[in-house]
C-alpha positions in Angstrom: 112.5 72.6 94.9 109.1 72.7 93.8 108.0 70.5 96.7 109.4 72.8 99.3 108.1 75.4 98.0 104.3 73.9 97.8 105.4 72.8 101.6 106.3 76.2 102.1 103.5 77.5 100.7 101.3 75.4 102.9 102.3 76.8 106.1 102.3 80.0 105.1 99.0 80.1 103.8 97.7 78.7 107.3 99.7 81.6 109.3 100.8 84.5 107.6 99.4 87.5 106.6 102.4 89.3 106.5 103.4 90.6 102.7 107.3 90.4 103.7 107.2 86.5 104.2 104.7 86.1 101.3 107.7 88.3 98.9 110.5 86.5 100.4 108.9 83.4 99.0 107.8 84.9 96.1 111.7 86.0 95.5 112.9 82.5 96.1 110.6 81.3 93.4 111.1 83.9 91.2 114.8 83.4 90.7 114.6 79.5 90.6 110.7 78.3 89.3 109.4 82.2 87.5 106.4 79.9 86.0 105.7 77.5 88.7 102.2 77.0 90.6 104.0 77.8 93.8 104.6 81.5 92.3 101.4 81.4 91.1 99.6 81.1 94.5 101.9 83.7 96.3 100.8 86.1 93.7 97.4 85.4 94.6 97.9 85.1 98.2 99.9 88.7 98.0 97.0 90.1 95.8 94.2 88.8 98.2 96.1 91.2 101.3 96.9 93.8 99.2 94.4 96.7 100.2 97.1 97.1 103.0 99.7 98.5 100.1 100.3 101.6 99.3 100.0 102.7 95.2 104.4 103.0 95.4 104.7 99.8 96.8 102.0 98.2 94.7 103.9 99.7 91.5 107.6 98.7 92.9 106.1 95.3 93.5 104.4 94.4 90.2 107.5 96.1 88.3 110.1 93.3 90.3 107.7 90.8 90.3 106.1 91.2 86.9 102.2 91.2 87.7 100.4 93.7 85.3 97.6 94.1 88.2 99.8 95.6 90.7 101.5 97.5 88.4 98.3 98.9 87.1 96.4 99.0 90.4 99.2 101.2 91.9 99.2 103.7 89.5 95.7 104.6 89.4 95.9 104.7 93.3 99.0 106.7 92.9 97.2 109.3 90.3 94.1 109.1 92.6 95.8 110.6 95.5 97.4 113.3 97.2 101.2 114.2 96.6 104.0 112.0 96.9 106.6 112.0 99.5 110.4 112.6 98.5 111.3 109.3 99.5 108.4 108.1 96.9 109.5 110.5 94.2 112.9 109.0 94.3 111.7 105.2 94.2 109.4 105.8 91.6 111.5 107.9 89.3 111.0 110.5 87.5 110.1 109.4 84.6 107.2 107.6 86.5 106.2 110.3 88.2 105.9 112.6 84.7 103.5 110.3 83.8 101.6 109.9 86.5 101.4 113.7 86.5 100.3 114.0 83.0 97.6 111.4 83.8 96.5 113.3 86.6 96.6 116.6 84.1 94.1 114.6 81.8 91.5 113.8 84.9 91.9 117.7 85.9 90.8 118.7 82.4 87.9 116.5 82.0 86.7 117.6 85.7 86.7 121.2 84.6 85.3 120.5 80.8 82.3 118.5 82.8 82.2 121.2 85.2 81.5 123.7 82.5 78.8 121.6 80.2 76.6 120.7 83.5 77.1 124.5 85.5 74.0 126.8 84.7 74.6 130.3 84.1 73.2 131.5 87.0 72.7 129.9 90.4 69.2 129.4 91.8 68.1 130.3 95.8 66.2 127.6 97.2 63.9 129.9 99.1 62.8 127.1 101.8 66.2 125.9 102.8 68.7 129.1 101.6 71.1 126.5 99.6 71.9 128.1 96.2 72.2 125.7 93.4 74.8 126.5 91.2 73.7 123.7 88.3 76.6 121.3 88.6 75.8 117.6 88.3 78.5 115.4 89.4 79.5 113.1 86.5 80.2 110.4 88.6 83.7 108.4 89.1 82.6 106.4 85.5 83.6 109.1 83.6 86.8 110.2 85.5 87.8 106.6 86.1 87.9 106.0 82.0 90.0 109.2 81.4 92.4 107.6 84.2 92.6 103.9 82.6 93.1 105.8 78.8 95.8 107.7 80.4 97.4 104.6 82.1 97.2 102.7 79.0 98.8 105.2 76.7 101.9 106.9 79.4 102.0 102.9 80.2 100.9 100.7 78.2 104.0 98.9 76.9 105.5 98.9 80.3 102.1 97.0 80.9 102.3 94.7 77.8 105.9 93.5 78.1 105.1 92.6 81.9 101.7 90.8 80.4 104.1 88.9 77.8 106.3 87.6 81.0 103.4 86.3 82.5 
């Protein structure tokens, strides 16, 4: 089986850059070799196309297929983003999506606590151009982006660990 699969593999990794062929491999292998290379380099192969996901697919496929960096990846696109569909609400769940919504609740706060250290008082004219200045610096995705990965470690972190213990 492992042979086919490598065969498999093969040709696919010549052709197809379509993520359905590369999970309908990944499912065979899955069930019948979970540790093999083949698995392996269908992860890889996946992860290497995968800007073309979406944050709910990127989730739904790390949780069934146990890689951490999908899981993880997804959410922060998912927290990073606008609202969710219905038909996303219900395949993420709503425990997922509390979550995610408390993450998002962190990032909010830590916008408007940097909004209020860096904002002056009073707003200055610049005579020669008419733009008034109201003092806000903008701290930047660093700051935001480590509030996001603290909040996806703590609402997930042993979802996270027990999929890092499978790998």
């Amino acid at each position: 089986m492992e042979k086919l699969s490598k065969r498999v593999l093969e040709k696919m990794s010549a052709s197809s850059r379509n993520i359905e062929d590369w999970t309908a491999l990944l499912d065979m292998l899955s069930i019948n070799h979970p540790l093999s290379e083949a698995r392996t380099l269908a992860i890889q192969k996946i992860s290497s196309i995968s800007g073309s996901l979406g944050g709910t697919q990127m989730v739904l496929l790390g949780r069934k297929y146990h890689v951490r960096n999908w899981v993880r990846d997804g959410i922060r696109q998912l927290v990073n983003r606008g609202s969710f569909s219905e038909e996303e609400e219900a395949m993420l769940g709503s425990q997922t999506l509390l979550k995610l919504y408390r993450i998002r609740e962190d990032r909010h706060r830590e916008e408007v606590r940097q909004l209020r250290e860096t904002s002056s008082e009073t707003p200055s004219l610049d005579w020669t151009s008419g733009a008034i200045d109201w003092g806000y610096e903008d701290p930047g995705p660093a700051k935001l982006d480590s509030v996001i990965g603290a909040g996806i470690e703590k609402e997930f972190g042993s979802e996270l660990e027990a999929i890092q213990q499978q790998d």
